[in-house]
MMTF fields as JSON, N, C-alpha, C and O atoms, coordinates in Angstrom:
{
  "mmtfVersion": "1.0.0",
  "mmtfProducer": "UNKNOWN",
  "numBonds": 347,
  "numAtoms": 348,
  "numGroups": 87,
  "numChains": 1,
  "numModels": 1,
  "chainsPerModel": [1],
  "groupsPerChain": [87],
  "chainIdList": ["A"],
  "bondAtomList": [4, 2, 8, 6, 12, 10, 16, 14, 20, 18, 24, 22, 28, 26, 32, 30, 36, 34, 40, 38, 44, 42, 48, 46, 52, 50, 56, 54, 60, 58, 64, 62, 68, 66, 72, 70, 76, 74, 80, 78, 84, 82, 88, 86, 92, 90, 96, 94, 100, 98, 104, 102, 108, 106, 112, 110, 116, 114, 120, 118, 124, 122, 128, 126, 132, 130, 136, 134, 140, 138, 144, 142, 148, 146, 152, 150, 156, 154, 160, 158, 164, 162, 168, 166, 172, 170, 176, 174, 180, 178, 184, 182, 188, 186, 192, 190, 196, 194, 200, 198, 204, 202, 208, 206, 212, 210, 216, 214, 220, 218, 224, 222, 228, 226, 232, 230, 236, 234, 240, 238, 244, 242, 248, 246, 252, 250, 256, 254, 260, 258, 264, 262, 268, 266, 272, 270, 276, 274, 280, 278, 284, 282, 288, 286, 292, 290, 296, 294, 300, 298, 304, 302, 308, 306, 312, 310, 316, 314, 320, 318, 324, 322, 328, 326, 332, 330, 336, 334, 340, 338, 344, 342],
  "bondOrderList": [1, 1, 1, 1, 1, 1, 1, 1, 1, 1, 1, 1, 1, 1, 1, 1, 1, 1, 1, 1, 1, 1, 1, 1, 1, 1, 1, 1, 1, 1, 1, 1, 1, 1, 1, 1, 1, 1, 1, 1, 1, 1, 1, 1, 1, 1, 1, 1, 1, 1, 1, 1, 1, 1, 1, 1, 1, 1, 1, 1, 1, 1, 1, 1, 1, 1, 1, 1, 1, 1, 1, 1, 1, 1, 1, 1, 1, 1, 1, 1, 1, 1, 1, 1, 1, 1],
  "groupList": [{"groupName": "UNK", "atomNameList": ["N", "CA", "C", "O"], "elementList": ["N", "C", "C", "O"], "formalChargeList": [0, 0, 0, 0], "bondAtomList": [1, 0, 2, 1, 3, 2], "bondOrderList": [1, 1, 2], "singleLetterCode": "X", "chemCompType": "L-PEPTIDE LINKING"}],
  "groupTypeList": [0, 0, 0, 0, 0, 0, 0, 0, 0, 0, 0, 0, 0, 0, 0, 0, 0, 0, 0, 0, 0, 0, 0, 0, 0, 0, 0, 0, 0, 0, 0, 0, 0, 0, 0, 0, 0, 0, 0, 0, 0, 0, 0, 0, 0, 0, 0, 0, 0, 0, 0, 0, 0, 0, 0, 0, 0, 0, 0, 0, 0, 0, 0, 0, 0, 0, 0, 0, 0, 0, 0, 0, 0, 0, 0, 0, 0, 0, 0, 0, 0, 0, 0, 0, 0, 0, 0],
  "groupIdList": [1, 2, 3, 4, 5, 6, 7, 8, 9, 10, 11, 12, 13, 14, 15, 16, 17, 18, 19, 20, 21, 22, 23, 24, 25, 26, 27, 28, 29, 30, 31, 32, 33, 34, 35, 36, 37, 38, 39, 40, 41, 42, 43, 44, 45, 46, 47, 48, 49, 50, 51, 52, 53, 54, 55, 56, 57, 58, 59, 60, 61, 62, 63, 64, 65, 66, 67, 68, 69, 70, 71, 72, 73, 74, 75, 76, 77, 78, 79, 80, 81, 82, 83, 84, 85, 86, 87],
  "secStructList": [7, 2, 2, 2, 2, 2, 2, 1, 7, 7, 7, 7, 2, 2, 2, 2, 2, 2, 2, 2, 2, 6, 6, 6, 7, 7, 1, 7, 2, 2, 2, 2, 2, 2, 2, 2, 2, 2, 2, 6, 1, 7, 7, 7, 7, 7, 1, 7, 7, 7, 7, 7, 7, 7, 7, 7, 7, 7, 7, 1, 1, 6, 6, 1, 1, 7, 7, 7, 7, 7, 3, 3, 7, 7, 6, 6, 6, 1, 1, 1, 7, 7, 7, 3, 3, 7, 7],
  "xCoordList": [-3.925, -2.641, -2.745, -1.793, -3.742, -4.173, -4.114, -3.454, -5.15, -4.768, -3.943, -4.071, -2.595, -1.205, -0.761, -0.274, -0.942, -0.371, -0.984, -0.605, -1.783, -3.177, -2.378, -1.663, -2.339, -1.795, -0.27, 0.19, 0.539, 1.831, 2.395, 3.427, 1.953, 2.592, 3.089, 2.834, 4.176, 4.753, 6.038, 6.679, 6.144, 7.4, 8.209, 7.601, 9.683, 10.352, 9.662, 8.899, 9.878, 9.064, 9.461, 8.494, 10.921, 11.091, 10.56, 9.955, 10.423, 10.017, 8.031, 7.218, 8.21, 6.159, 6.213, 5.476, 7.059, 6.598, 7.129, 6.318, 7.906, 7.761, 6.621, 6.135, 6.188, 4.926, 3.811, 2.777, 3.787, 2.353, 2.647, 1.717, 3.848, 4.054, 3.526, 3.073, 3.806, 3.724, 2.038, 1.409, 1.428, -0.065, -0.675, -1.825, -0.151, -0.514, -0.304, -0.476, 0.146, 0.173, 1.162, 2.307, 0.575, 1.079, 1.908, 2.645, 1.554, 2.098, 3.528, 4.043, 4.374, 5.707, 6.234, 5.657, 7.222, 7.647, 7.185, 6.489, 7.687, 7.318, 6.123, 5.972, 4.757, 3.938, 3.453, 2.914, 3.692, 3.322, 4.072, 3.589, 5.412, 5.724, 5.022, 5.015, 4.434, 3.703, 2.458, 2.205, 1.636, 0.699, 0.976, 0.006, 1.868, 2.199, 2.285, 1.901, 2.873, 3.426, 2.196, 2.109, 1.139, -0.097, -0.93, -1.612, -1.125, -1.586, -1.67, -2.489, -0.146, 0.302, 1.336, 1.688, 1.542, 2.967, 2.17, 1.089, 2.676, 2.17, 2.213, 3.022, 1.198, 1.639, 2.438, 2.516, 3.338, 4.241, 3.803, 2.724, 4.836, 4.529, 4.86, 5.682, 4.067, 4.702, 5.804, 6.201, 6.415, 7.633, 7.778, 8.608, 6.886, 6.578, 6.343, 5.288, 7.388, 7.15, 6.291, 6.616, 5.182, 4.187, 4.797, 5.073, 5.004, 5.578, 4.922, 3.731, 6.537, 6.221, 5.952, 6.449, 4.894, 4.22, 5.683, 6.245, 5.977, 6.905, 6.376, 5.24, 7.385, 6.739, 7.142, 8.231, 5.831, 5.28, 6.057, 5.638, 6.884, 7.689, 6.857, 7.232, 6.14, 5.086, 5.881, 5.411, 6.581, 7.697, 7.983, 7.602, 8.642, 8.74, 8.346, 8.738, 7.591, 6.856, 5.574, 5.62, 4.427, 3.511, 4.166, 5.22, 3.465, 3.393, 5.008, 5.732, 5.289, 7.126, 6.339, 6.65, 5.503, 5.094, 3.985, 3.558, 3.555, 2.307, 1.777, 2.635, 0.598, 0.024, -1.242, -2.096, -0.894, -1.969, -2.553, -1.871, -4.252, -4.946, -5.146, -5.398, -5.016, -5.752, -7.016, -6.732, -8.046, -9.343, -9.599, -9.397, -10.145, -10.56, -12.188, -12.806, -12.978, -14.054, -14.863, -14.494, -15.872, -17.012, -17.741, -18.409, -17.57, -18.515, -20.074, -20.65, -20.65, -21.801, -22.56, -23.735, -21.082, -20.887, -20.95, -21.366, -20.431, -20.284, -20.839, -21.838, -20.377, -21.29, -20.022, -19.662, -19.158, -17.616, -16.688, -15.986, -16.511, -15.08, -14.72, -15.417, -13.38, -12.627, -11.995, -11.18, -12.632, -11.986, -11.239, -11.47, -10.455, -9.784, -10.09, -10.857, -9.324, -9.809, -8.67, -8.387, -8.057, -7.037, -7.453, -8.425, -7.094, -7.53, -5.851, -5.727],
  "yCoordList": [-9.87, -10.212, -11.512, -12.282, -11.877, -13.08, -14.122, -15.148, -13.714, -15.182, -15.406, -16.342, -14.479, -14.866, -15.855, -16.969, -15.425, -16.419, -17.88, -18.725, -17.88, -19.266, -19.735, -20.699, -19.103, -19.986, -19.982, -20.71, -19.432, -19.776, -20.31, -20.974, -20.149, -20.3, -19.119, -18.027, -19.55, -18.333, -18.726, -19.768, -17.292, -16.812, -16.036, -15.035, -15.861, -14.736, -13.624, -13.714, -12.658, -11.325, -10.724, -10.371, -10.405, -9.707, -10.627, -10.098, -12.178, -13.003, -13.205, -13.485, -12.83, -12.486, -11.0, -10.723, -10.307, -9.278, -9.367, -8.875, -9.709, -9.681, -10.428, -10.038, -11.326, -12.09, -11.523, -12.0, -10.326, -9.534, -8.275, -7.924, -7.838, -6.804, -7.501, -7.02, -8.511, -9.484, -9.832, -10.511, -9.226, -9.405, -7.893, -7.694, -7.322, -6.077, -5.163, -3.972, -5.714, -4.624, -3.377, -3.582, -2.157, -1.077, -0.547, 0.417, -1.33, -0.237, -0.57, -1.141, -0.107, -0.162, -1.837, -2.78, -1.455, -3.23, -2.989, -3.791, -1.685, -1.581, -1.759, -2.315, -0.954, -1.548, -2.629, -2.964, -3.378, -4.929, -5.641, -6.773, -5.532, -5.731, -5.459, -6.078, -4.382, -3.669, -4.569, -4.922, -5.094, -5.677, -7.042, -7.702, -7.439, -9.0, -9.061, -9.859, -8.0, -8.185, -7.983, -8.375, -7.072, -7.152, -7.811, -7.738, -8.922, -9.726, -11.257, -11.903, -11.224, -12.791, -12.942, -14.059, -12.401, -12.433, -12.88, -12.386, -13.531, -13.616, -12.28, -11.409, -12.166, -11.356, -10.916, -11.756, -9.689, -10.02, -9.687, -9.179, -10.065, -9.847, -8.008, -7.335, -7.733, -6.248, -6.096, -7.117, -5.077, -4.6, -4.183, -4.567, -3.441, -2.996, -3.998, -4.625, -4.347, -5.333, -4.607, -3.63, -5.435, -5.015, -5.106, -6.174, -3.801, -3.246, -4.234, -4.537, -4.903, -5.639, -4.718, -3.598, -5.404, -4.22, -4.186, -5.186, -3.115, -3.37, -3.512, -3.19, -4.063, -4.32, -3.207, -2.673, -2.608, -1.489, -1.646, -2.565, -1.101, -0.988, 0.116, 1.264, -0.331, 0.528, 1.195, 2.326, 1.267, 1.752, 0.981, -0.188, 1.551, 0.678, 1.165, 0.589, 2.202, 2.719, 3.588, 4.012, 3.801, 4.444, 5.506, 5.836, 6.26, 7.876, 7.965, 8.923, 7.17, 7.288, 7.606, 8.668, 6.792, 7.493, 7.762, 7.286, 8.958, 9.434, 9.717, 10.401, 9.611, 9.802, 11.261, 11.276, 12.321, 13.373, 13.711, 14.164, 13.693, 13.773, 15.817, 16.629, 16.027, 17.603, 17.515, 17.22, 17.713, 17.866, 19.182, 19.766, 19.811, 21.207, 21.049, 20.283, 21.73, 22.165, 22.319, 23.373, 21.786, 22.714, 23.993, 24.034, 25.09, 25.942, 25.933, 26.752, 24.895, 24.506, 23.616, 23.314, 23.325, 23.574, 24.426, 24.291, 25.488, 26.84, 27.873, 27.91, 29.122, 30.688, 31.246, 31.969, 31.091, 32.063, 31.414, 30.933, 31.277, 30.844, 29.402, 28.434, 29.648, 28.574, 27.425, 27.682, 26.249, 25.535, 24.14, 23.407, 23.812, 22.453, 21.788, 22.02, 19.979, 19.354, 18.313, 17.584, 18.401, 17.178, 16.421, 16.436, 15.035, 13.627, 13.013, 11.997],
  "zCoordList": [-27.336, -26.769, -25.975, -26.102, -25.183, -24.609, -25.474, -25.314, -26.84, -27.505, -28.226, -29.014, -28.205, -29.202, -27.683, -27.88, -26.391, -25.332, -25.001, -24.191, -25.675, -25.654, -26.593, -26.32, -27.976, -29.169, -29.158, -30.037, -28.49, -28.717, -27.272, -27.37, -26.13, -24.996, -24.714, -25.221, -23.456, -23.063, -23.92, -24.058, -24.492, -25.26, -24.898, -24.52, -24.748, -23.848, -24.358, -25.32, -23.803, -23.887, -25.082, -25.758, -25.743, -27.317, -27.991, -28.923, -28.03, -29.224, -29.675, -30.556, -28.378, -27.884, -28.748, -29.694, -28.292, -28.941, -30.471, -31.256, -30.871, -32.342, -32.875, -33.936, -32.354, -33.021, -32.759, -33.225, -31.917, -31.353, -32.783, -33.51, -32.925, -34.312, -36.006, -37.045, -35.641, -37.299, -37.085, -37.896, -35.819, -35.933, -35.713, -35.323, -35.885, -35.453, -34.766, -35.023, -33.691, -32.677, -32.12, -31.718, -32.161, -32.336, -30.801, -30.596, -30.147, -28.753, -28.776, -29.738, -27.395, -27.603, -26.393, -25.853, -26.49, -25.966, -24.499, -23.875, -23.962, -22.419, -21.757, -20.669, -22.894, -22.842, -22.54, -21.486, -23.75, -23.291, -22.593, -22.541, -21.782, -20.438, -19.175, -18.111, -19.554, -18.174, -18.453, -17.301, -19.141, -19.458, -18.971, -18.598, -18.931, -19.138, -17.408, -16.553, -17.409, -15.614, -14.476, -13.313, -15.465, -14.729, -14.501, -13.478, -15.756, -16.423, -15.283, -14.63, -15.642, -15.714, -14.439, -14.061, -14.157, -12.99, -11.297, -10.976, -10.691, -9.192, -8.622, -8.941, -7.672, -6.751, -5.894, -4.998, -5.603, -5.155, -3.654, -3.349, -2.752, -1.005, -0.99, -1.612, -0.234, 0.205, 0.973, 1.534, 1.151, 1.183, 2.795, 3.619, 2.907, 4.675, 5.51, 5.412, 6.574, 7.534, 8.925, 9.6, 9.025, 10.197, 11.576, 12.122, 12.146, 13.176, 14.181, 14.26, 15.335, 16.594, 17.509, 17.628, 18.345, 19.602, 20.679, 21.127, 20.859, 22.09, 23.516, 23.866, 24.347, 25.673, 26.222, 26.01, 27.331, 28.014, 29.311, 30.014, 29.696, 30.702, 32.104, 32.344, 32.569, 33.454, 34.27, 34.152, 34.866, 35.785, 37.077, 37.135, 38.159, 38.883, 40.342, 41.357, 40.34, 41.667, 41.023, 39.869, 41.905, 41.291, 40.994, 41.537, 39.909, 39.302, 38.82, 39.088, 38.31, 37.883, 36.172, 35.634, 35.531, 33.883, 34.744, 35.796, 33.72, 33.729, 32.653, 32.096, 31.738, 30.825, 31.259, 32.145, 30.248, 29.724, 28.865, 27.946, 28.635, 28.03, 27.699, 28.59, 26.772, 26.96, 25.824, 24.663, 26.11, 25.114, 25.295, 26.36, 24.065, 23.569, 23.945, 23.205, 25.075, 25.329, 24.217, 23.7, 23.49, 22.49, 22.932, 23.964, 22.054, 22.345, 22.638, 23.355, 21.98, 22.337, 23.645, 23.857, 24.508, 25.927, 26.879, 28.03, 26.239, 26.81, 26.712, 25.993, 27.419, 27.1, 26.934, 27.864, 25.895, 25.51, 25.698, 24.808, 26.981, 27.447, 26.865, 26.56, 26.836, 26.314, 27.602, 28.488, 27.343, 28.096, 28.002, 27.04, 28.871, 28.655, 29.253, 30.187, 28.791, 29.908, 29.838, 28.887, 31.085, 31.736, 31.809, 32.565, 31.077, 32.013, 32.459, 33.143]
}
C-alpha cells in the first residue's frame, strides 16, 4: 500500500483505493482509511486541557481551614488493637 503512494502520490482516498483493488487488494475501503490515517496523517493535539492550579485562599485568621490526616495503624505495630492516627 506504501508503494502504490510512492508511485502514484497522494490520491483522494476512493481513487487510491480503486487503484489498490486493480492491484490486489482485498480489504475494505475503511480499512485502508484507518491505515492511511495511521500511517500518514499528523498528529493530532489532545483533547483534555491541563487543569489551572487554583489559588489557595488560606483564610483569614489562624485555624479558620484546617486540614486532617487519618492513617490506619499496621498490625505489625501492634499487639491487636486497632489504631489511628490524626495528623
Amino acid at each position: 500500500m506504501i508503494g502504490v503512494t510512492r508511485e502514484c502520490g497522494f490520491l483522494p482516498p476512493l481513487l487510491m483505493y480503486q487503484e489498490l483493488l486493480e492491484r490486489g487488494y482485498t480489504r475494505s475501503y475503511g480499512g485502508m482509511k484507518r491505515f492511511y490515517r495511521k500511517h500518514f496523517s499528523a498528529p493530532t493535539a489532545s483533547l483534555v486541557r491541563p487543569e489551572k492550579p487554583k489559588a489557595y485562599d488560606g483564610g483569614k485568621y489562624p485555624g479558620e481551614r484546617v486540614q486532617i490526616d487519618v492513617k490506619y495503624v499496621p498490625k505489625a505495630c501492634l499487639y491487636g488493637e486497632k489504631l489511628y492516627q490524626y495528623t
